[in-house]
TITI-770489 format. One line per field, with one value per residue: residue number from 0; residue in one letter; z, y, x of N, C-alpha, C, O in turn. Coordinates in pm, whole numbers. Layout:
BEGIN
resi = NUM/...
resn = A/...
nz = Z/...
ny = Y/...
nx = X/...
caz = Z/...
cay = Y/...
cax = X/...
cz = Z/...
cy = Y/...
cx = X/...
oz = Z/...
oy = Y/...
ox = X/...
END
This chain:
BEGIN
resi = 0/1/2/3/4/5/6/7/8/9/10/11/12/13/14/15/16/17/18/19/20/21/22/23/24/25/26/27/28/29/30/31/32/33/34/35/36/37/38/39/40/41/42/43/44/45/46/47/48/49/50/51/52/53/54/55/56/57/58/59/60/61/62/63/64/65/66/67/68/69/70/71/72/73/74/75/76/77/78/79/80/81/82/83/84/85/86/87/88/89/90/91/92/93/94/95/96/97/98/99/100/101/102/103/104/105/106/107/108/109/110/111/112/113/114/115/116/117/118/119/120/121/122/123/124/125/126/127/128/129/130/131/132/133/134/135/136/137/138/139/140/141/142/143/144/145/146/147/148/149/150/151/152/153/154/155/156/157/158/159/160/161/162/163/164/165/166/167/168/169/170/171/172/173/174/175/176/177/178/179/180/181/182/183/184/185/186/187/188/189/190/191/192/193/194/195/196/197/198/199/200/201/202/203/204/205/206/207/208/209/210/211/212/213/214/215/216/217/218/219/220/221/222/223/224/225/226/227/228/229/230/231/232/233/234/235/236/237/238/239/240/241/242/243/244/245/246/247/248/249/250/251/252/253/254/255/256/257
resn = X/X/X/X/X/X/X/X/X/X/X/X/X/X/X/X/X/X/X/X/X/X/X/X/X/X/X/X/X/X/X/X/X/X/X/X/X/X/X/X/X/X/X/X/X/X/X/X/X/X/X/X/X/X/X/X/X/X/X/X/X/X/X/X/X/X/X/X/X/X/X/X/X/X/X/X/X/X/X/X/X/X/X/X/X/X/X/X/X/X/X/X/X/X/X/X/X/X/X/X/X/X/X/X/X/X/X/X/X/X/X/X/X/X/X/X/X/X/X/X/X/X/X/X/X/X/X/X/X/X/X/X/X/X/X/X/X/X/X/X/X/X/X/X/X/X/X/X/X/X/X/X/X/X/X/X/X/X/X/X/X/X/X/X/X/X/X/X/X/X/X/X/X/X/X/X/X/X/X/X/X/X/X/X/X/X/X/X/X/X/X/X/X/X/X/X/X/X/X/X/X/X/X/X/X/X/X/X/X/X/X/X/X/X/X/X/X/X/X/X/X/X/X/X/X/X/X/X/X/X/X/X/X/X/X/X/X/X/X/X/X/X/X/X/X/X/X/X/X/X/X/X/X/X/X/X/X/X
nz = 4588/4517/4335/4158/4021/3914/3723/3607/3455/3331/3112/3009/2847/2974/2831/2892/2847/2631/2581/2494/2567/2605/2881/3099/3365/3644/3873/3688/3645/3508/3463/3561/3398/3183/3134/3468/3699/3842/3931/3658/3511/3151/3140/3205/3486/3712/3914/4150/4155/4016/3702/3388/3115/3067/3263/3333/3200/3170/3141/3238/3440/3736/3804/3986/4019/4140/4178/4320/4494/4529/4298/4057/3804/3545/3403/3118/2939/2699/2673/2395/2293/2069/1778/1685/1673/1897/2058/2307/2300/2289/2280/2399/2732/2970/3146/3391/3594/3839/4018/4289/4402/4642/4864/5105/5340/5241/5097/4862/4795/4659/4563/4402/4242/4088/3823/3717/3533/3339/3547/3709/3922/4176/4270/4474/4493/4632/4676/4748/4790/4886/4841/4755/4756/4585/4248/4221/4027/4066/4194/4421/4495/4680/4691/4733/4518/4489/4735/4942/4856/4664/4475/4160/4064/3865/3627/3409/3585/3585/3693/4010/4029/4245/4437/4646/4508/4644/4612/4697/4610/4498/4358/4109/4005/3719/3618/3332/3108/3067/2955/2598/2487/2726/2887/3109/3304/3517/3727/3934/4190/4376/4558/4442/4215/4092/4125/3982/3915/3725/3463/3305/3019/2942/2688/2549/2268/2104/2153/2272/2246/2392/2439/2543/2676/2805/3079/3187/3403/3281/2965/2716/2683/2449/2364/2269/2391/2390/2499/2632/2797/2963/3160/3388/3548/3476/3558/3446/3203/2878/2752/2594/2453/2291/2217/2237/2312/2481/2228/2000/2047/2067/2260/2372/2473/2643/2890/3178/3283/3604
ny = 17571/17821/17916/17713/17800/18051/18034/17827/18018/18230/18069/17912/18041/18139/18182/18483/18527/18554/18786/18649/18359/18046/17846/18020/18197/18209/17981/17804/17736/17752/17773/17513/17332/17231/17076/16854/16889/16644/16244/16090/16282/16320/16126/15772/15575/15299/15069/14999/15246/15295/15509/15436/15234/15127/15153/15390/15686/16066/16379/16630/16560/16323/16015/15721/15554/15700/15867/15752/15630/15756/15933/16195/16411/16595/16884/17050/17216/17303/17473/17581/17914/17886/17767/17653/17498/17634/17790/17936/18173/18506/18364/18113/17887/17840/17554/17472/17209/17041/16742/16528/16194/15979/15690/15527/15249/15062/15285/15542/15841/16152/16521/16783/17121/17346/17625/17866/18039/18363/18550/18406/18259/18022/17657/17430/17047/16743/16371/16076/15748/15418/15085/14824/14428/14276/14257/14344/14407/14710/15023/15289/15597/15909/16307/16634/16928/17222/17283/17493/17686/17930/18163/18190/18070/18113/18236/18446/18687/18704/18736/18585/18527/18540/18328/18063/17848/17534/17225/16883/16535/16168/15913/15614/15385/15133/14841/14698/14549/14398/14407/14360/14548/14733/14827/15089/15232/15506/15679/15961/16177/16533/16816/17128/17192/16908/16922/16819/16578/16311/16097/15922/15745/15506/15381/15142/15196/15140/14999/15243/15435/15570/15612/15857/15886/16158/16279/16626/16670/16901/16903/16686/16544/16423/16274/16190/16005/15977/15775/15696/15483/15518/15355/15084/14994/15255/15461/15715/15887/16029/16221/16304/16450/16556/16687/16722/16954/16952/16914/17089/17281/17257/17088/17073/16911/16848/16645/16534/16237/16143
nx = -11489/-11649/-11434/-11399/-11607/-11661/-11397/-11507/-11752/-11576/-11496/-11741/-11933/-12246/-12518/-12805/-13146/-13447/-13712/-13861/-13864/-13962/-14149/-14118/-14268/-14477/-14454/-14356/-14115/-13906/-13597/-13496/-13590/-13437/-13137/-13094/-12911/-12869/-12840/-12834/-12873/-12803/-12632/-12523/-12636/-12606/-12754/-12604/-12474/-12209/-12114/-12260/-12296/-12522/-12721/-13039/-13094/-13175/-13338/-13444/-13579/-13568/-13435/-13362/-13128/-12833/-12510/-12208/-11918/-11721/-11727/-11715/-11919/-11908/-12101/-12217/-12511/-12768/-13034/-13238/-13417/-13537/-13693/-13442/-13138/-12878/-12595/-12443/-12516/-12788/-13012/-13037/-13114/-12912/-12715/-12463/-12333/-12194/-12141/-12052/-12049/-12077/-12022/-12162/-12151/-12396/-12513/-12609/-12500/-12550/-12442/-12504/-12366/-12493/-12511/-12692/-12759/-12670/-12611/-12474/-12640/-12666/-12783/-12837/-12813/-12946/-12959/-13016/-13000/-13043/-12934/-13129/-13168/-12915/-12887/-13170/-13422/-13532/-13477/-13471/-13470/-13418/-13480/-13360/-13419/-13235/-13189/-13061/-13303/-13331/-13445/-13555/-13819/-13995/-13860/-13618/-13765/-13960/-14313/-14378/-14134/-13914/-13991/-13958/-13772/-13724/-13735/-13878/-13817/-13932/-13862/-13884/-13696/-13746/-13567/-13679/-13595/-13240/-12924/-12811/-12972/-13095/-13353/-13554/-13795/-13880/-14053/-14191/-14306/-14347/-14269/-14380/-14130/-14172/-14418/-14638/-14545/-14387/-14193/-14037/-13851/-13575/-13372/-13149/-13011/-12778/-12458/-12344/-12518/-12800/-13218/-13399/-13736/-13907/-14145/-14229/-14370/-14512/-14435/-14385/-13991/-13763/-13474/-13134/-12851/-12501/-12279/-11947/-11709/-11394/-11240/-11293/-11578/-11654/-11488/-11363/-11531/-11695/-11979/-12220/-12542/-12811/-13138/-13490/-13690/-14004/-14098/-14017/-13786/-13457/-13223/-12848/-12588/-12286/-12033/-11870/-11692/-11488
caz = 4494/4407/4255/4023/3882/3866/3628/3457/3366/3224/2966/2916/2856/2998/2786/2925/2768/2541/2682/2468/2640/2615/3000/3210/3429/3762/3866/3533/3684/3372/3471/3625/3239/3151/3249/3615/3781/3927/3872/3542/3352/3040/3139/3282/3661/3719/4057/4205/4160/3917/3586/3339/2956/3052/3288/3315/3161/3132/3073/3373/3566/3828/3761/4120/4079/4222/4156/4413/4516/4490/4132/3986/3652/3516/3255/3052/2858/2648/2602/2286/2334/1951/1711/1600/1738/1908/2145/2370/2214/2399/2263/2487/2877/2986/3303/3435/3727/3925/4101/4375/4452/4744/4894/5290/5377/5111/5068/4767/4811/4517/4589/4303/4250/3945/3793/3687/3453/3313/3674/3843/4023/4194/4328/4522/4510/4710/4636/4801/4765/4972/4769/4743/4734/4459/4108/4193/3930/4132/4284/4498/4574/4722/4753/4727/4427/4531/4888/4990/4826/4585/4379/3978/4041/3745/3562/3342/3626/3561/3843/4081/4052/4371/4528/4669/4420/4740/4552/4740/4527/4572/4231/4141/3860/3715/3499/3267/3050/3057/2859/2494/2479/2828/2955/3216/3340/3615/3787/4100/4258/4446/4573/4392/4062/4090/4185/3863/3883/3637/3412/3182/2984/2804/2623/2474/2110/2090/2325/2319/2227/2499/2394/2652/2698/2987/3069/3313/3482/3170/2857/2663/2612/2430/2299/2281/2512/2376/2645/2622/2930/2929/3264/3435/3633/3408/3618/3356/3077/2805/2694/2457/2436/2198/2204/2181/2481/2414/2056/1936/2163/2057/2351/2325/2599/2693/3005/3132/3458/3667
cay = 17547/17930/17954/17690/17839/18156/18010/17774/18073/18269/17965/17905/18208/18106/18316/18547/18465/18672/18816/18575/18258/17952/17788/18103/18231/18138/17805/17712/17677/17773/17789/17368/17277/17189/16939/16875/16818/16505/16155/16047/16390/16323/16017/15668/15544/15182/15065/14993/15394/15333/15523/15249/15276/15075/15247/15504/15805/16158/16524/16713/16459/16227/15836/15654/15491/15746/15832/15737/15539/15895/15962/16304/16425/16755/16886/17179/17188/17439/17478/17674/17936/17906/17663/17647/17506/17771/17710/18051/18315/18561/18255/17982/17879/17760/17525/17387/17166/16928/16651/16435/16077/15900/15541/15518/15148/15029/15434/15611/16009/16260/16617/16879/17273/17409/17730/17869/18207/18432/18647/18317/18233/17885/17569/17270/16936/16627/16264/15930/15593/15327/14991/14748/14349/14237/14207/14379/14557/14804/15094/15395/15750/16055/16399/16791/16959/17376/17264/17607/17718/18028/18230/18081/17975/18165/18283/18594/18811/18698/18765/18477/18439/18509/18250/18010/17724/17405/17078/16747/16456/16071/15854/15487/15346/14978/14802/14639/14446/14381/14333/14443/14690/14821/14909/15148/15267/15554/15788/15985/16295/16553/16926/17281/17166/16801/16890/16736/16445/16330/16019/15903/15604/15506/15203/15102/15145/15112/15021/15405/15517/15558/15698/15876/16024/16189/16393/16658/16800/16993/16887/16546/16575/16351/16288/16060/16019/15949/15782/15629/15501/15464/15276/15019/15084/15399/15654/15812/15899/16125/16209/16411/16450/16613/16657/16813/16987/17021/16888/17157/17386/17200/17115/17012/16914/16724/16628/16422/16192/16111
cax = -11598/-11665/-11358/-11416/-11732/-11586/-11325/-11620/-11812/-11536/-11504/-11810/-12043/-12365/-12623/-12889/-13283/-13472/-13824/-14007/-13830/-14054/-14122/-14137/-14421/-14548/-14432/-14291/-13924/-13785/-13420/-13482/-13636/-13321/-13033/-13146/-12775/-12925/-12804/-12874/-12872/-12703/-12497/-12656/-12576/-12600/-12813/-12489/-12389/-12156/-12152/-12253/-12349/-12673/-12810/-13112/-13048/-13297/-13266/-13456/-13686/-13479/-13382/-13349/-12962/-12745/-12397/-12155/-11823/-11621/-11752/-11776/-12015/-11900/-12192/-12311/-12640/-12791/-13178/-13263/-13565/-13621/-13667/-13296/-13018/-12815/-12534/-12353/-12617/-12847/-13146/-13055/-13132/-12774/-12721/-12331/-12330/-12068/-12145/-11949/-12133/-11968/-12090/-12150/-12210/-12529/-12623/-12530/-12525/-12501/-12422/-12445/-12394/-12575/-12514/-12813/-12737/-12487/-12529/-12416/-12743/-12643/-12864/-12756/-12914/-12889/-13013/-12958/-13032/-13008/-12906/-13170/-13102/-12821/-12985/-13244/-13454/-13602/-13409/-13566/-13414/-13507/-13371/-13393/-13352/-13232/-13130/-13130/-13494/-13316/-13603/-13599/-14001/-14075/-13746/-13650/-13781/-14123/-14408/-14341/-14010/-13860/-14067/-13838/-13798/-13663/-13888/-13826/-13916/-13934/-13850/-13801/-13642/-13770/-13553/-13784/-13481/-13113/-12857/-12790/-13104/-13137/-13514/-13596/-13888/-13876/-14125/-14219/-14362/-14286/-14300/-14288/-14072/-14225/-14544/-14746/-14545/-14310/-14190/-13956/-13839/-13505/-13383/-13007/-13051/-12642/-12376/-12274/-12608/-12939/-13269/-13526/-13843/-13962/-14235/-14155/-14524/-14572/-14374/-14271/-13899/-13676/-13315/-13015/-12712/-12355/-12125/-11805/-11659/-11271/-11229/-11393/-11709/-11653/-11485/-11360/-11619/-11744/-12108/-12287/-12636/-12894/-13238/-13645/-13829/-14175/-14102/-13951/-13663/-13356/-13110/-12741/-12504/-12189/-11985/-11704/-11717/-11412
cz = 4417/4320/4117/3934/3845/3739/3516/3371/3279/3095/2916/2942/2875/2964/2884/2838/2715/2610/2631/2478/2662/2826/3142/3210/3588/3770/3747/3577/3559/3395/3557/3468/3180/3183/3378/3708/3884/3873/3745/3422/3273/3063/3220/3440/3635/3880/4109/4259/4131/3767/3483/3183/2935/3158/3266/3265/3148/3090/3250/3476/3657/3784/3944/4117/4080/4199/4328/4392/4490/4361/4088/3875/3638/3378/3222/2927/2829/2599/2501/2283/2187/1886/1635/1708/1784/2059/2174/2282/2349/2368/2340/2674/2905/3131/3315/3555/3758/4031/4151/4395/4524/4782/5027/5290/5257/5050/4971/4785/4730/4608/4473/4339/4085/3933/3643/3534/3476/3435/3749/3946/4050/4276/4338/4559/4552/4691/4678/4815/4794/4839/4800/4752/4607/4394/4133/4076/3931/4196/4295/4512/4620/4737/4704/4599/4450/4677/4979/4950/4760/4535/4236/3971/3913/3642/3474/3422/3593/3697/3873/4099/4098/4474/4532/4578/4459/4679/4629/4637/4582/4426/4254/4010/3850/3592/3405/3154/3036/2936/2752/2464/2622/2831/3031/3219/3503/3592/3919/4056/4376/4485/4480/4252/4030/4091/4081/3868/3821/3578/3320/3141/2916/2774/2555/2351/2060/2178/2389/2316/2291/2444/2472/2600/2795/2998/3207/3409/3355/3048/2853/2594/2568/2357/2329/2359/2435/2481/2591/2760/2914/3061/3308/3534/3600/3518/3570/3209/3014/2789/2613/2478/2365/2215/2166/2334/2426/2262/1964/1977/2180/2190/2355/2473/2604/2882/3034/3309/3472/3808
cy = 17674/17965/17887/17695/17972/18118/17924/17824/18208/18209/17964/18011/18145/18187/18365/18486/18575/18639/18688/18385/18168/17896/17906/18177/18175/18022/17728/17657/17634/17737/17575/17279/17203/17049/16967/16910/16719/16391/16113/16134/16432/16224/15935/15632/15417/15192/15064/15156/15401/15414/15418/15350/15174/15130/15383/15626/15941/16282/16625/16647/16371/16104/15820/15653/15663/15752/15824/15693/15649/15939/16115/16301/16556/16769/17018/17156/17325/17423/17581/17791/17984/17770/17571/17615/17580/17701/17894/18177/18379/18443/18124/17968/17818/17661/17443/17340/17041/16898/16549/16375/16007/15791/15499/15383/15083/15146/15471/15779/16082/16380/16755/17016/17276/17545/17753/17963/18234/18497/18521/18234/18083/17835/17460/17176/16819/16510/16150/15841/15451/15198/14840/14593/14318/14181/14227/14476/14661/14887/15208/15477/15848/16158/16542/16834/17140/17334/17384/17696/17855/18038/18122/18036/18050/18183/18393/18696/18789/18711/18650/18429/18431/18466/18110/17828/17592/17328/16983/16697/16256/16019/15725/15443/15164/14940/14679/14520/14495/14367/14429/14587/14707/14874/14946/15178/15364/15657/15831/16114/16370/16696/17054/17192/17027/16760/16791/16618/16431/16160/16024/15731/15600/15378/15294/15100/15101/15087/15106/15483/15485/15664/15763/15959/16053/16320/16449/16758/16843/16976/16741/16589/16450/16377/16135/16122/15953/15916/15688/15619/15435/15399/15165/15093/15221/15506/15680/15767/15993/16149/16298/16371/16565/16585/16709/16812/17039/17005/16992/17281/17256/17221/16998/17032/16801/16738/16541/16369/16174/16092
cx = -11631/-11556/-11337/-11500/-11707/-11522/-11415/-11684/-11764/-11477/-11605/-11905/-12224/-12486/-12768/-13041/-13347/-13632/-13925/-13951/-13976/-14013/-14108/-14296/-14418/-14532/-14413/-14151/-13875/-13644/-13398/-13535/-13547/-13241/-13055/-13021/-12805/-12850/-12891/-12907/-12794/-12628/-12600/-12529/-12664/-12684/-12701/-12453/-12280/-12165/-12198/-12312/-12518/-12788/-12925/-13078/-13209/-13230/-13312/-13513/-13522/-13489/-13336/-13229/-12909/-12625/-12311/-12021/-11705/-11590/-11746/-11807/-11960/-12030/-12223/-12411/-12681/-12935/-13218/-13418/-13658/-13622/-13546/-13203/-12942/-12684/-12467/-12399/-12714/-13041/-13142/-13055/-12993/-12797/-12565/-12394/-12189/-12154/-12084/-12062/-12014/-12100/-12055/-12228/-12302/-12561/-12548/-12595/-12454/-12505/-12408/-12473/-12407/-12529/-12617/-12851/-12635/-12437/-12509/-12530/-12699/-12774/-12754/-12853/-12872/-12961/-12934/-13041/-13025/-13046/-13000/-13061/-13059/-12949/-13118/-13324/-13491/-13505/-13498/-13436/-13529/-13402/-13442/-13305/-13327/-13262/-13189/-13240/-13469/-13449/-13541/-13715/-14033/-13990/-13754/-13729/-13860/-14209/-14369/-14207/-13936/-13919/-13979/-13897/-13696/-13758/-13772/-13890/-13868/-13936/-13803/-13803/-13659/-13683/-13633/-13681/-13373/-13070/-12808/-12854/-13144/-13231/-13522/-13716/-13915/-13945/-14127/-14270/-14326/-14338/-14266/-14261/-14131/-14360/-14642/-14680/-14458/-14261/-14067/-13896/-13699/-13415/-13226/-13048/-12939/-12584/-12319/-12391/-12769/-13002/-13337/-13583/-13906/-14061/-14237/-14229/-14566/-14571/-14392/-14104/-13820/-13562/-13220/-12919/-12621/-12268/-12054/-11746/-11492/-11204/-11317/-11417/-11715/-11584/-11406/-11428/-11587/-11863/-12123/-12463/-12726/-13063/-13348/-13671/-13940/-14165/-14061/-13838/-13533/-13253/-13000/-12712/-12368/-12118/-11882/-11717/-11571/-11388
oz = 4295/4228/4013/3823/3730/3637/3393/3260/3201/3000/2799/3051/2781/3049/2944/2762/2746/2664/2690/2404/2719/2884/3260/3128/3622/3688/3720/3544/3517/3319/3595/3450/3122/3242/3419/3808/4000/3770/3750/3307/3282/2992/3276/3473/3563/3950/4126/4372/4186/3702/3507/3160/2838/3137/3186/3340/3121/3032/3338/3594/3623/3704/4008/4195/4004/4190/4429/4276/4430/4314/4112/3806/3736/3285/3312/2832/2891/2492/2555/2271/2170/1932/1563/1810/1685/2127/2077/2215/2462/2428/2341/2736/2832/3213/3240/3614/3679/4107/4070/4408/4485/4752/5061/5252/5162/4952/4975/4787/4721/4719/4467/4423/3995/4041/3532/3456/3552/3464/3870/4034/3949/4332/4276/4631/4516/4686/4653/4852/4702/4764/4863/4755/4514/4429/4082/4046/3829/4270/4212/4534/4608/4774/4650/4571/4418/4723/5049/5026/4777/4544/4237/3877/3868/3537/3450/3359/3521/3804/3781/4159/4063/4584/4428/4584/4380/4694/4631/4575/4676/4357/4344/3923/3929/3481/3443/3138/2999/2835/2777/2432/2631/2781/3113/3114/3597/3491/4011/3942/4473/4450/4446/4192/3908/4074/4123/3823/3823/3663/3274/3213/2827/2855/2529/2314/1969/2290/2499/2373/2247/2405/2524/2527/2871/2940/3312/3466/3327/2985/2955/2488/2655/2294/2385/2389/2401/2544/2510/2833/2863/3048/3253/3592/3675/3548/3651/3133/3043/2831/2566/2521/2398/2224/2053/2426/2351/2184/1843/1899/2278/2224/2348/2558/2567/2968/2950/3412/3367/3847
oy = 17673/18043/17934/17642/18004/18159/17933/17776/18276/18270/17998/18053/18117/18251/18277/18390/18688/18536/18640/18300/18211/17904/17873/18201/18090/17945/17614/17551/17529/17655/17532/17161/17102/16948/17083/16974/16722/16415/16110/16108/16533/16227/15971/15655/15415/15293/15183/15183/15487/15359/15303/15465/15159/15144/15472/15668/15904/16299/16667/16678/16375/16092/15912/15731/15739/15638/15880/15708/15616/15972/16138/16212/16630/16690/17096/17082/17428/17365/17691/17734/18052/17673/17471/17681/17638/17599/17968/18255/18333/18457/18042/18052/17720/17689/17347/17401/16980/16970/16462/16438/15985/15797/15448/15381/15054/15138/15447/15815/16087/16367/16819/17051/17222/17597/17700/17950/18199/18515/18533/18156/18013/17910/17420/17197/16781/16548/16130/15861/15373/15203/14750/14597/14325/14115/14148/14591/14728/14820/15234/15433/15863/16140/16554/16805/17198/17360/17392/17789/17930/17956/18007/17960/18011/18143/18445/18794/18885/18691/18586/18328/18348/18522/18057/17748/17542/17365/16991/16751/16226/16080/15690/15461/15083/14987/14562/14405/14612/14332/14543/14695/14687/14986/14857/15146/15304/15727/15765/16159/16311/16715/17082/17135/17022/16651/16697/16526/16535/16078/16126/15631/15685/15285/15410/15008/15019/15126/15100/15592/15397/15767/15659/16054/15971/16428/16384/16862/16809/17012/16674/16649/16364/16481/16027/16240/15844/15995/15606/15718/15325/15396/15160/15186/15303/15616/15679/15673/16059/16041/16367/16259/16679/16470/16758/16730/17134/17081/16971/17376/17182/17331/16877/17108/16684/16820/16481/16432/16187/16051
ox = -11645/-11580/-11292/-11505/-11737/-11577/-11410/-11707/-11832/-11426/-11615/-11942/-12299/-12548/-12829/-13023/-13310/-13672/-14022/-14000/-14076/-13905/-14091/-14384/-14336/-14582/-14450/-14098/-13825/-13591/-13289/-13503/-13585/-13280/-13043/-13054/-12762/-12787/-13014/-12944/-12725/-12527/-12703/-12413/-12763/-12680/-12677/-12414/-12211/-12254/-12163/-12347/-12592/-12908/-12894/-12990/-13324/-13123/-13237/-13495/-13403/-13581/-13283/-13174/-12969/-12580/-12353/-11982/-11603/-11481/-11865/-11757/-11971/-12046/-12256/-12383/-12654/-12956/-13231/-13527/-13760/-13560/-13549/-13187/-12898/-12694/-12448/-12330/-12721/-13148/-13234/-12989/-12974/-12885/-12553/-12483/-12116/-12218/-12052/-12167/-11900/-12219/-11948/-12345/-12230/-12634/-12427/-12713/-12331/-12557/-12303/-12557/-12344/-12501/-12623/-12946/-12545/-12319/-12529/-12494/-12693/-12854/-12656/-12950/-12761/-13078/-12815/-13157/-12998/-13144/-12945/-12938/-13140/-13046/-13197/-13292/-13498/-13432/-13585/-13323/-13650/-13286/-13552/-13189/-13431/-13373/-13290/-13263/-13565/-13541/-13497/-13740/-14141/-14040/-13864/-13768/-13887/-14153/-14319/-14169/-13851/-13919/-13940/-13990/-13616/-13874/-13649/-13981/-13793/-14017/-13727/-13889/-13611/-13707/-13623/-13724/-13362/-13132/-12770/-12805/-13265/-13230/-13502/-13771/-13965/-13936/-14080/-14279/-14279/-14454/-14151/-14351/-14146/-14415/-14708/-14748/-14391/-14296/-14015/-13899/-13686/-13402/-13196/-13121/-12953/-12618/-12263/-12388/-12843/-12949/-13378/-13554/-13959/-14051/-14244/-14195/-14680/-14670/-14411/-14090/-13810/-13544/-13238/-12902/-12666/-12198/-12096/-11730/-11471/-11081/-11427/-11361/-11769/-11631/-11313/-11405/-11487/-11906/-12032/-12494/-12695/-13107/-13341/-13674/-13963/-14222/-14076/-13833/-13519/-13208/-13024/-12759/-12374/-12151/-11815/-11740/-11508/-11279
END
């Protein structure tokens, strides 16, 4: 595993932040603002814990379904700490992660490693989901986001920010309508990075294109998701996603499942 972030982050140059970085301070968990590496950031998961193009989708909050069935998500996302688009500059928050979802009996269990910054700082997060009854609209997870409880509570070396930033949280995702236009509706609460709570919503506006908004303790962020799935039950995709944090800190990202 370290060897393939070694080789991830001499591709991709994961920029450093400039002092006047929006989202740091004391329990801001700047460097978690971002793409979460949870199920459903940047690409949708089906209750099942398949990838799916109707499923939930967000940016940093959690979505209940779960990837699984020996799935991986590869992703990189880029939060901007100005008003301008910026992509592999010393102005953006970077985050890579990989995630394996496997499927024990009814349970679906995600597994990701995050890389956090250009010096490498990693987090690992875990989330599982035990599979409600068929056609249900309701699915539940839970899980730990920074497993092992690394510093990032504040980021940029701000006061607080080798205060160990381990948040459990507890989320459930409602689908509100099927079909052509896909409705979700998922929230929860949780510890540390969760503590205020958190929300989000996002709807099929295309059959490639999902919209969300999610509010994440502090912010409203929204954006669109791009997926393409070139298998059935998708395991192998593409995505893309674009969006607003806090209505104005442009963030881009893509990824590729298999």
């Amino acid at each position: 595993m370290r060897s393939f972030w070694l080789v991830a982050i001499s591709i991709i140059l994961l920029a450093g932040v400039c002092h006047a970085a929006p989202f740091t301070g004391a329990e801001q968990f700047y460097e978690f603002r971002d793409i979460s590496g949870l199920s459903g950031a940047g690409y949708g998961v089906n209750a099942d814990g398949y990838r799916s193009l109707t499923g939930p989708v967000a940016l940093s909050t959690p979505v209940a379904p779960t990837l699984g069935h020996n799935q991986w998500q590869f992703e990189i996302g880029k939060l901007s700490n100005t008003n301008s688009l910026a992509w592999g500059n010393l102005h953006t928050n970077g985050t890579i992660y990989l995630t394996w979802g496997n499927t024990l009996g009814h349970t679906n269990i995600a597994v990701s490693d995050m890389i956090l910054d250009s010096q490498g700082a990693q987090s690992t997060n875990i989330q599982i989901q035990p599979q409600l009854s068929e056609n249900s609209r309701l699915s539940l997870s839970a899980g730990i986001q920074e497993l092992f409880g690394a510093d990032k509570s504040a980021g940029n070396n701000a006061p607080g920010d080798m205060r160990s930033s381990r948040s459990a949280f507890g989320v459930f995702s409602y689908r509100l309508q099927s079909g052509e236009h896909a409705l979700y509706f998922s929230g929860g609460w949780g510890t540390r990075r969760f503590k205020n709570g958190f929300a989000s919503v996002s709807y099929r506006l295309l059959p490639v294109i999902r919209y969300y908004m999610e509010f994440d303790g502090w912010v409203f962020n929204q954006g669109v998701v791009f997926s393409y799935l070139v298998a059935d039950h998708g395991r192998y995709a593409v995505d893309a996603h674009i969006g607003l944090t806090d209505g104005k800190y442009p963030t881009i990202g893509f990824g590729v499942g298999f």
